[in-house]
KEGULO-710438 format. One record per residue (C-alpha): x, y, z negated; residue in one letter. Coordinates in steps of 0.5 Angstrom, whole numbers, plus 500, padded with zeros to 3 digits. Each point is the difference from the previous one (the first is absolute). Layout:
<pts>
XYZa ...
</pts>
This chain:
<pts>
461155696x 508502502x 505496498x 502504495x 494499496x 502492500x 505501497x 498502493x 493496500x 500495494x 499493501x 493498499x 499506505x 504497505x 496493500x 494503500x 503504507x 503493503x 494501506x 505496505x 506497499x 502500508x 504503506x 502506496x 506503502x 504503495x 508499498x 502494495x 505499497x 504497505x 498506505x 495503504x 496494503x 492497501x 498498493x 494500496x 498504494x 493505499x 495502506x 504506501x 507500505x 503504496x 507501504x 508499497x 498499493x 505496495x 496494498x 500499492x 500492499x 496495505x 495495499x 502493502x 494497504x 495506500x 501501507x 497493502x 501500509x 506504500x 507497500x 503497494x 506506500x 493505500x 498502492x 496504497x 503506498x 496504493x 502506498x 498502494x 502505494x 502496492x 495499496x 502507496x 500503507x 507502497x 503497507x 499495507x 500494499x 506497504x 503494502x 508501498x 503494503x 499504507x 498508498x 505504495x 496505494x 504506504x 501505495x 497496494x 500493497x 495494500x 497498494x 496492499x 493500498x 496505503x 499497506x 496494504x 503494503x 507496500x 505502494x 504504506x 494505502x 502506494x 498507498x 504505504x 501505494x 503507503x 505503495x 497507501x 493498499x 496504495x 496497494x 493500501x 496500495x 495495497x 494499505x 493500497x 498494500x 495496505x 493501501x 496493499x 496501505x 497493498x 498501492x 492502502x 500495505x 502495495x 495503494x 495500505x 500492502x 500499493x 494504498x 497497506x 502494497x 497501493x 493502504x 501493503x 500496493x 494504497x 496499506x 502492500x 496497506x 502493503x 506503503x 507500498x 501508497x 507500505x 495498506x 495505498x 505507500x 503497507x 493501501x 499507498x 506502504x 498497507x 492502500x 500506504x 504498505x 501493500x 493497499x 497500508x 497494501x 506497504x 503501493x 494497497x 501494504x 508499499x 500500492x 493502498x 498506498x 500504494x 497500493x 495506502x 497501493x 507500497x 501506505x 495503497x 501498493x 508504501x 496506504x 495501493x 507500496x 502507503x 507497503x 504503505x 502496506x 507501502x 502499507x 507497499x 506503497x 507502502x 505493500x 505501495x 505496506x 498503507x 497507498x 495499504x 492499498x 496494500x 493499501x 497497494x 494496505x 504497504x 505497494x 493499497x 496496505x 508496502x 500498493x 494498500x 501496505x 507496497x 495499494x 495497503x 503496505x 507499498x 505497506x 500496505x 505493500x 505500504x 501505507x 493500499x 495506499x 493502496x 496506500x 504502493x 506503506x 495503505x 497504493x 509503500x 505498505x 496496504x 495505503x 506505500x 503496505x 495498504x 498507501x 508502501x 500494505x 494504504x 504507500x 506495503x 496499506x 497507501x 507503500x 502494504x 502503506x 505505497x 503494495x 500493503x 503496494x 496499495x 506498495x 503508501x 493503500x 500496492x 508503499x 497507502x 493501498x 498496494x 501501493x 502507501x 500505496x 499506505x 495496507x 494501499x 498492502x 494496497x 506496496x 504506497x 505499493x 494503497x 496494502x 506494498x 501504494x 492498499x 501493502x 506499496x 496502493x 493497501x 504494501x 505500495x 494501494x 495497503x 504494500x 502501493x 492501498x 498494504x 505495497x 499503493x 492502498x 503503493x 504505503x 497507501x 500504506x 502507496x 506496497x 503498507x 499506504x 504504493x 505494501x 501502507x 500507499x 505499494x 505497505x 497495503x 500503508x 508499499x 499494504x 493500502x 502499507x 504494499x 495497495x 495500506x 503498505x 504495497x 494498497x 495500506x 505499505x 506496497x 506500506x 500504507x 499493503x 493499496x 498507500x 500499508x 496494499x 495505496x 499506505x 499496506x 495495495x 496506498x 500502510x 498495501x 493496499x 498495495x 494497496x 497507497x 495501505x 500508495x 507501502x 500498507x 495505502x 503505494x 506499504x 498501507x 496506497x 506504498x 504498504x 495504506x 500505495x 507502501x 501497507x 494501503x 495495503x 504497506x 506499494x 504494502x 499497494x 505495496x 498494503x 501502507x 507501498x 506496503x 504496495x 506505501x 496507499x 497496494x 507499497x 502506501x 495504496x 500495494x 507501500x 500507499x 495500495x 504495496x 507504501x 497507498x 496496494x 507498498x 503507502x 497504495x 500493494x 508501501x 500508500x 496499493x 504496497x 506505501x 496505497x 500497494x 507500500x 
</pts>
């Protein structure tokens, strides 16, 4: 992508290209000099406002510089205490961030005409859950209806006999039942946020797992994470140790890989946009039986995934320091003889046979890498949050 595209992207657009936050070089404000920004080096560029503590390795003087167009793309979103709207004005309200950061609207700009309005992508994924759902209710059974559709999502992919032994297995005559109803099963749907697809098993056999397993106390962790995040990040683990030769540390191989939107890793955005939901409703169905599947993805498609990043890692996590706690928890070996041999199996997976697993690490490579799991978790939590503004 050029630089000059960056300039007119909408906000949503830019969080979900934040791949890396790291050793970017591109102008600041202050002048030309080593900065952070999107995994792209994008030259002398004027940097339109900055982000306090999205660059979490880097020198206190260091900031995340975001360049994004207003919301009604009539301008760039600048911050003017240190840029002038040359040849324009500024205007409040339009923008993310602190009250400095305006829309910089050029006097000769030409009024666009009303845009059509966006596509809800989501709307057939929602009806789908709910006709699910009421296929659930008529088929009755000893199983919660919520549980039965979570089980309808995950069958064709996350039924094996490893899965079987983590969280159970499926409801196979509630499978048939649903096939003999002639529905369509949908693959995912295009999040409203990211604009990226998710896929339904995965989010179906995740939630699954909330659901039934709930969370662990403490800096603790249970097969309810290793359905989501958990497994995610073991795997993302045995990737770490497969390109270890290249990149050493494991805190800057979580800031440059993890979570994005653009690596094809085994712990994408697309894979935390998953985790995030699964727990976030199967949380909320777990501590409230009467609450109805359907309703609670509407409620998130309606809005919800606003905040759905700092719902889950808030939630799940609470603060870096426990989030740490919690990644290294979910490495390292514990009473679950089933995740312990998952754990190894995964990490092989990615790393190969002769992986180093995290067991063998030292006190200080095992701190780096939790590390930056937490700074990029809280990296991306911070970035919503001025989304939203």
């Amino acid at each position: 992508m050029s630089a000059s595209r960056l300039h007119f992207l909408h906000f949503p657009d830019v969080i979900a290209l934040i791949a890396r936050v790291h050793d970017v070089t591109l102008g600041v404000i202050q002048g030309s000099r080593e900065s952070c920004l999107l995994a792209f080096r994008l030259g002398n560029v004027i940097c339109g406002f900055t982000v306090v503590g999205a660059c979490p390795n880097d020198p206190t003087n260091v900031k995340c510089c975001i360049q994004v167009s207003c919301k009604d793309d009539s301008g760039r979103c600048l911050d003017n205490s240190h840029v002038a709207c040359t040849g324009g004005v500024f205007k409040a309200g339009l923008c993310p961030g602190g009250d400095n950061v305006q829309c910089c609207q050029k006097a000769t700009t030409e009024p666009k005409p009303p845009s059509s309005p966006a596509p809800e992508p989501t709307d057939p994924f929602v009806a789908y859950i709910r006709r699910l759902y009421d296929l659930a209710k008529q088929y009755g059974g000893d199983r919660p209806a919520n549980q039965l559709v979570m089980e309808w999502l995950r069958h064709s992919e996350y039924n094996s006999l490893e899965w079987k032994a983590l969280i159970g297995g499926v409801d196979d005559d509630f499978t048939t039942f649903v096939e003999n109803a002639s529905v369509t099963a949908l693959a995912g749907f295009r999040d409203p946020e990211y604009n990226i697809d998710v896929k339904a098993s995965h989010l179906g056999a995740c939630m699954n797992g909330v659901f039934l397993k709930g969370q662990a106390s403490g800096t603790d962790t249970n097969r309810a994470d290793v359905t989501g995040w958990g497994g995610d990040w073991m795997t993302f683990y045995g990737e770490w140790r497969r390109d270890h030769d290249d990149q050493p540390k494991g805190g800057k191989y979580c800031l440059d890989h993890m979570c994005n939107a653009v690596d094809d890793t085994t712990f994408k955005l697309r894979d935390l946009i998953e985790d995030a939901d699964c727990y976030n409703i199967g949380m909320r169905l777990r501590a409230n039986p009467s609450l109805s599947i359907a309703d609670e993805f509407e409620k998130t498609f309606a809005g919800g995934y606003k905040s759905r990043m700092k719902s889950f890692i808030e939630g799940r996590f609470g603060d870096r320091g426990k989030a740490q706690a919690v990644a290294k928890s979910m490495l390292l070996p514990g009473d679950d003889v089933i995740v312990n041999t998952g754990r190894i199996r995964l990490v092989q997976q990615q790393g190969g046979f002769l992986v180093k697993l995290p067991l063998w690490l030292s006190d200080e490579d095992m701190d780096d890498l939790t590390k930056g799991f937490a700074d990029r978790l809280f990296g991306i939590a911070q970035l919503e949050n001025l989304a939203s503004q």
